[in-house]
C-alpha positions as CSV (number, residue, x, y, z in Angstrom):
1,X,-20.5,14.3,27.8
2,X,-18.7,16.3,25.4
3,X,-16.5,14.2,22.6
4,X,-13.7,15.5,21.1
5,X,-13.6,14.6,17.2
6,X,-10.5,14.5,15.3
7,X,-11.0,14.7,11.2
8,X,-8.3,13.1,9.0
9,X,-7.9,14.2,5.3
10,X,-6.6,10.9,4.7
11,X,-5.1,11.3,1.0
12,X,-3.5,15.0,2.2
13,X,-1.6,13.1,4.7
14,X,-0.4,10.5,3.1
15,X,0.8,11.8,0.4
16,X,3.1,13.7,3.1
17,X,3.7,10.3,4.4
18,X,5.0,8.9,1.4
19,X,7.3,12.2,0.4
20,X,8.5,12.2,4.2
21,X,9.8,8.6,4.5
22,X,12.6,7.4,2.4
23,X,11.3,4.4,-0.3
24,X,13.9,2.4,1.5
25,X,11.4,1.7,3.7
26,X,10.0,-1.3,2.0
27,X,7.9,-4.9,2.3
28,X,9.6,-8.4,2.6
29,X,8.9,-8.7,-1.3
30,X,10.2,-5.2,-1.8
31,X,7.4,-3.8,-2.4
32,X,7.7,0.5,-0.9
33,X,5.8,0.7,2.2
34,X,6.7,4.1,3.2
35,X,3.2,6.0,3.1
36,X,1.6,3.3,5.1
37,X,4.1,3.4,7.5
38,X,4.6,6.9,7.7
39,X,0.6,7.4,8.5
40,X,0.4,5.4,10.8
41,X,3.2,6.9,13.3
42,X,1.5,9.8,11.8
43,X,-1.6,8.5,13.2
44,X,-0.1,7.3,16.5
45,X,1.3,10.5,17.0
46,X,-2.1,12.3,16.5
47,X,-3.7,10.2,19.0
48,X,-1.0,10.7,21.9
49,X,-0.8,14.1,21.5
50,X,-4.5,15.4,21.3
51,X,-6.7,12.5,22.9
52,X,-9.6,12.4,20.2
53,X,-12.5,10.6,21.6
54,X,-13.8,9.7,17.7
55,X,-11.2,9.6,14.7
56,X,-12.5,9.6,11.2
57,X,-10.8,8.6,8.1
58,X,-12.4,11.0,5.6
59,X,-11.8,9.8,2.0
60,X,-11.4,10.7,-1.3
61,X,-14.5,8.6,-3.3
62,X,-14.3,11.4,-6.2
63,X,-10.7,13.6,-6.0
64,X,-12.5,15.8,-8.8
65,X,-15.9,16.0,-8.5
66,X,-18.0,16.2,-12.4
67,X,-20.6,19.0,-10.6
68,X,-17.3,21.2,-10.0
69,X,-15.9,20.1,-13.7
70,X,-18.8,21.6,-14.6
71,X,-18.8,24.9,-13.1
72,X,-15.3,25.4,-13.7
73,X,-13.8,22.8,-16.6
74,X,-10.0,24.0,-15.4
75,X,-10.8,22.3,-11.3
76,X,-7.5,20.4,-11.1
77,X,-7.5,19.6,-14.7
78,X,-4.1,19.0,-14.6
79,X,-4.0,16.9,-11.8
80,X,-6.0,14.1,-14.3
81,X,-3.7,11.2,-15.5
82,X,-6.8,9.5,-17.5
83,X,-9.8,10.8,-17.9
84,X,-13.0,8.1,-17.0
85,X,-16.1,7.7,-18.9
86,X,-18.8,7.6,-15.9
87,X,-16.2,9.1,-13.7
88,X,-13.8,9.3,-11.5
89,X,-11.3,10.7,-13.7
90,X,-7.8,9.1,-12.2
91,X,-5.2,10.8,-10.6
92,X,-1.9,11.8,-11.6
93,X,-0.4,9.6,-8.4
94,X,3.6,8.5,-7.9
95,X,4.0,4.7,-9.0
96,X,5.2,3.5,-6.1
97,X,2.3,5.1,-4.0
98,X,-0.6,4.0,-5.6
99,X,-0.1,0.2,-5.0
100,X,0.1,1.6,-0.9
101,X,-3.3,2.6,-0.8
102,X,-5.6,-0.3,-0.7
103,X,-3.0,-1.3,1.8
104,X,-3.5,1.8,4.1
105,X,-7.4,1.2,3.7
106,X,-6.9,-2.4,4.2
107,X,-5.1,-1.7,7.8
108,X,-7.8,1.1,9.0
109,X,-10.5,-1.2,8.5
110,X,-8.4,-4.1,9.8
111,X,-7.8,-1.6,13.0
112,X,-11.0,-0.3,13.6
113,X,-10.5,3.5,12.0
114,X,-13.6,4.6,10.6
115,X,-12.8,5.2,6.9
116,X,-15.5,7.6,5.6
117,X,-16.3,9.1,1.7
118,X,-19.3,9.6,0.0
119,X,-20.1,9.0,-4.1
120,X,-19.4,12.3,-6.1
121,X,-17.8,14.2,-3.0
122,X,-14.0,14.8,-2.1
123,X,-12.7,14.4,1.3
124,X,-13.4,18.0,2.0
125,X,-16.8,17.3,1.8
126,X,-16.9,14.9,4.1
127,X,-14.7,16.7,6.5
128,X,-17.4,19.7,5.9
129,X,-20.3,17.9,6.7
130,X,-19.0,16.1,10.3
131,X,-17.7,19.0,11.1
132,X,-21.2,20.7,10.8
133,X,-22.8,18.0,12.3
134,X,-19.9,17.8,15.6
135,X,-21.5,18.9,19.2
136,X,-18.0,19.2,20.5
137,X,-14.9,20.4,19.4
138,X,-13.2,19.1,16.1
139,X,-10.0,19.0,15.3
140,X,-9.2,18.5,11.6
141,X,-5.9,17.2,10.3
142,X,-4.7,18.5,6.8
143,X,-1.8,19.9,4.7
144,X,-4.5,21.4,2.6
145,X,-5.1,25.3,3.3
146,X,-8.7,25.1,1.7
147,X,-10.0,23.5,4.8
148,X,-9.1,26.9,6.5
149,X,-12.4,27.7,5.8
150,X,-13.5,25.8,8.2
151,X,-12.1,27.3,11.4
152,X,-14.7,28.5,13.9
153,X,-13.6,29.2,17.3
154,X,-17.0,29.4,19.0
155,X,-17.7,25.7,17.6
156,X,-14.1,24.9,18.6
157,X,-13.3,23.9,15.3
158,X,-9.5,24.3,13.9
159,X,-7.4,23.0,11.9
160,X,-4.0,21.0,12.4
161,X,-1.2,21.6,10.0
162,X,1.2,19.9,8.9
163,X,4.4,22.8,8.8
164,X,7.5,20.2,8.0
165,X,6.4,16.8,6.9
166,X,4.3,15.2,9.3
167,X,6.3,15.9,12.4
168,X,5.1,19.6,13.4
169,X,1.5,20.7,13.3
170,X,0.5,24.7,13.5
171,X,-2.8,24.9,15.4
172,X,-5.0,27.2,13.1
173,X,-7.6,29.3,14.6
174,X,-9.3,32.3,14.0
175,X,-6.5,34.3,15.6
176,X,-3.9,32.8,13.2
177,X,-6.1,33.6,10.0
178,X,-6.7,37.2,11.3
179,X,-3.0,37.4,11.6
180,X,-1.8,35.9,8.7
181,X,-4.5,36.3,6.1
182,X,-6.6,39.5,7.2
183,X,-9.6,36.9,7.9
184,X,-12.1,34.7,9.3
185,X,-13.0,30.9,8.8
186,X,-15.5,31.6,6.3
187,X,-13.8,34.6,4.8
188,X,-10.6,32.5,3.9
189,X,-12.9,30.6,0.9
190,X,-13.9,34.2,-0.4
191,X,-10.0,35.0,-0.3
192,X,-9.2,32.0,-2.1
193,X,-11.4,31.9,-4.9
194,X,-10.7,35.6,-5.4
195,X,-6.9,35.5,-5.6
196,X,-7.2,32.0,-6.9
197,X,-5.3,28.4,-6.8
198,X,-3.4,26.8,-9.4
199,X,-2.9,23.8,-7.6
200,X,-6.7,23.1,-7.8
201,X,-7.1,24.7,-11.3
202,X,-8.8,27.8,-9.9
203,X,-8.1,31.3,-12.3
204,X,-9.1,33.9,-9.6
205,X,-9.7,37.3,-10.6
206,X,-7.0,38.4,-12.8
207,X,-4.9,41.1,-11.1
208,X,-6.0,40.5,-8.0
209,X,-3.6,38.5,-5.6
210,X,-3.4,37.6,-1.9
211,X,-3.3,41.0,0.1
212,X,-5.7,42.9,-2.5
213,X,-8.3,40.2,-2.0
214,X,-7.8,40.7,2.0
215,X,-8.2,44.5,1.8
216,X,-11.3,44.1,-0.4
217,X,-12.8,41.9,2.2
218,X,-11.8,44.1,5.1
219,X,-13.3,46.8,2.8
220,X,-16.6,45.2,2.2
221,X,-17.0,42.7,4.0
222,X,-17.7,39.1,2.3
223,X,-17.6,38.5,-1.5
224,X,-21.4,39.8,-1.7
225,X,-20.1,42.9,-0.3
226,X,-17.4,43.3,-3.1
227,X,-19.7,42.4,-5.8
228,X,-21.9,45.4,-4.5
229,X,-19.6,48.0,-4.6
230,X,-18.3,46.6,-8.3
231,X,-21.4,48.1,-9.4
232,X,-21.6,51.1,-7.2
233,X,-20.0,53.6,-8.6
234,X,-19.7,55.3,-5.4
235,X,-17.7,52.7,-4.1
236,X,-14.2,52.8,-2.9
237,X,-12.8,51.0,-5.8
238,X,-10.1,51.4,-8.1
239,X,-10.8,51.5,-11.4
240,X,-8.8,48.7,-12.7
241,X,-10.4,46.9,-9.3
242,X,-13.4,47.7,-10.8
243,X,-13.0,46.7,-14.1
244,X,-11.4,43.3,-12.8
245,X,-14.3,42.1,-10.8
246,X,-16.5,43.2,-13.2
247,X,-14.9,41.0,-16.2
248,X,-14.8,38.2,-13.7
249,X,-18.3,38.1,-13.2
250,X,-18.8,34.9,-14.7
251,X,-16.5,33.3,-12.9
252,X,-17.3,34.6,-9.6
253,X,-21.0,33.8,-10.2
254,X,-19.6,29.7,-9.9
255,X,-16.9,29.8,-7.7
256,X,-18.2,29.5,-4.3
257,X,-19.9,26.6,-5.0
258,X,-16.7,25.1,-6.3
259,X,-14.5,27.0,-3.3
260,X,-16.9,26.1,-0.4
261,X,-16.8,22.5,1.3
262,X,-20.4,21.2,1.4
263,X,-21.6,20.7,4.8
264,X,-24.8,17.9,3.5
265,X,-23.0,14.9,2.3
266,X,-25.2,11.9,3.0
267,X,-23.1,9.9,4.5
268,X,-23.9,6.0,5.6
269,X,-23.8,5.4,9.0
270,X,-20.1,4.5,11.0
271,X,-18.9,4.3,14.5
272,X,-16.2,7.0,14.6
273,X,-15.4,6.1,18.5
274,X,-11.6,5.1,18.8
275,X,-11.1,2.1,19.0
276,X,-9.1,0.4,22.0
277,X,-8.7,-3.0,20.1
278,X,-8.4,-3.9,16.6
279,X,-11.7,-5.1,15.2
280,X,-10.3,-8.0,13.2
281,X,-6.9,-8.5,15.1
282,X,-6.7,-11.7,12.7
283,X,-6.2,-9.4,9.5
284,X,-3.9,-6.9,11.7
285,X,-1.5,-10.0,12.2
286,X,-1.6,-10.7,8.4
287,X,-1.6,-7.3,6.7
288,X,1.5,-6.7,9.7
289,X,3.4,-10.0,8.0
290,X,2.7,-9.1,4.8
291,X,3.6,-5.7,4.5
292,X,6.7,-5.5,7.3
293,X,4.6,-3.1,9.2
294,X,6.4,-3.4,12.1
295,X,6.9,-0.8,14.6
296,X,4.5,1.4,12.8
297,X,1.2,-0.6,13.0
298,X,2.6,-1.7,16.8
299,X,2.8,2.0,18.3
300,X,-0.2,2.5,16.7
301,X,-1.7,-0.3,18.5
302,X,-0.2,0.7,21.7
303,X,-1.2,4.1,21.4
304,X,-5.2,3.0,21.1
305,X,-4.7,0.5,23.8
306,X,-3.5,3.2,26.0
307,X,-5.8,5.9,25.2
């Protein structure tokens, strides 16, 4: 029997959570409750709407990876707030969300949720690899574009995107990125690290933006295909194009490892099946009391039941 899988990019979406619900919204000792709140309607919603069979909670266990660092020192470099010997770095986070996390990852596990990260991997990663690993289709939830990548219509894989907050999701499939981007799944990494990201510290190839990087790949194919005709001076390139991908060289020889989700964490072993009950509804009661969870964790709760 086929399962349908539903990815979360837990740290994408509740950092939408938290910028979407007012800091009004707050515990009895006033403490701002707003992105664990907000995820889980978030989460509620999810589940009414698209019926996943399994739900995973893919985390960040290393926001910034050292083996990317290394490859490319700039990889959200200025995302760090303080730099750790041994690693993680920390990141630069809103005051009154950090505090909200261990609460959000004390209510999954409280729930049931499978909360999943590996050592020296981002979320991404992890989303990669179950993705790879899924036998039926897989819907994966995030407001980052990177995971794009990942769309692959004969797996039945796409991605769910947040448009305005958290409320309205675009379906992204193959037929959207051909649209929109000029590309496939896998061609929209190839796009990225060519025309670059400054939001992830990523330089690109100087000169070379969004719709020249689409044309290059409609021209030739993948990045492979580019690189070729950079050194074929038969090739349909402009000089300046040329001249371009030829100085970037360096930076093109490390950037698909650094653009490309990895698709063979090692992950430990989890039950991703939704739960219908909370596993500890003891802790549930008391993180609910604590926190003023309210009508959040309920619909939540009502929601699994349900389903």
């Amino acid at each position: 029997m086929t399962r349908r899988l539903m990815l979360l990019d837990t740290a994408s979406l509740y950092f939408r959570a938290y910028f979407g619900v007012p800091e009004s919204v707050k515990a009895p000792d006033g403490t701002p409750v707003n992105a664990v709140r907000g995820l889980l309607d978030f989460i509620a919603r999810l589940v009414a709407d698209h019926r996943p069979d399994d739900l995973v909670a893919c985390m960040d266990f290393d926001w910034r990876p050292q083996w990317r660092v290394e490859l490319i020192p700039s990889y959200k470099a200025h995302r760090v707030a303080q730099e750790v010997e041994g690693g993680p770095d920390e990141e630069e986070t809103p005051d009154t969300l950090s505090p909200q996390v261990p609460v959000i990852d004390a209510v999954l596990d409280a729930i049931g949720i499978a909360r999943v990260g590996a050592v020296g991997y981002e979320a991404d990663d992890v989303i990669g690899t179950l993705a790879a690993r899924a036998t039926g289709p897989v819907d994966i939830v995030t407001g980052d574009r990177d995971l794009f990548q990942l769309v692959d219509d004969r797996r039945g894989v796409r991605v769910l995107y947040p448009v305005k907050g958290v409320g309205t999701l675009q379906t992204v499939d193959e037929a959207l990125l051909r649209e929109k981007y000029g590309v496939d799944g896998p061609g929209y990494a190839d796009l990225a690290l060519l025309r670059g990201d400054p939001s992830d510290g990523l330089p690109g190839v100087p000169g070379i933006g969004e719709k020249t990087a689409a044309k290059l790949l409609a021209s030739f194919g993948d990045l492979a295909g580019i690189l070729a005709a950079a050194g074929d001076p038969a090739a349909k390139l402009t000089p300046a194009q040329r001249k371009r991908l030829t100085e970037a060289a360096p930076y093109l020889a490390v950037a698909p490892k650094v653009v490309r989700v990895a698709s063979d964490v090692p992950l430990a072993p989890f039950d991703a099946a939704l739960p219908a009950a909370p596993r500890d509804g003891r802790a549930v009661g008391e993180l609910a009391e604590r926190w003023g969870l309210g009508g959040s964790l309920q619909r939540l709760l009502t929601t699994l039941e349900q389903c």
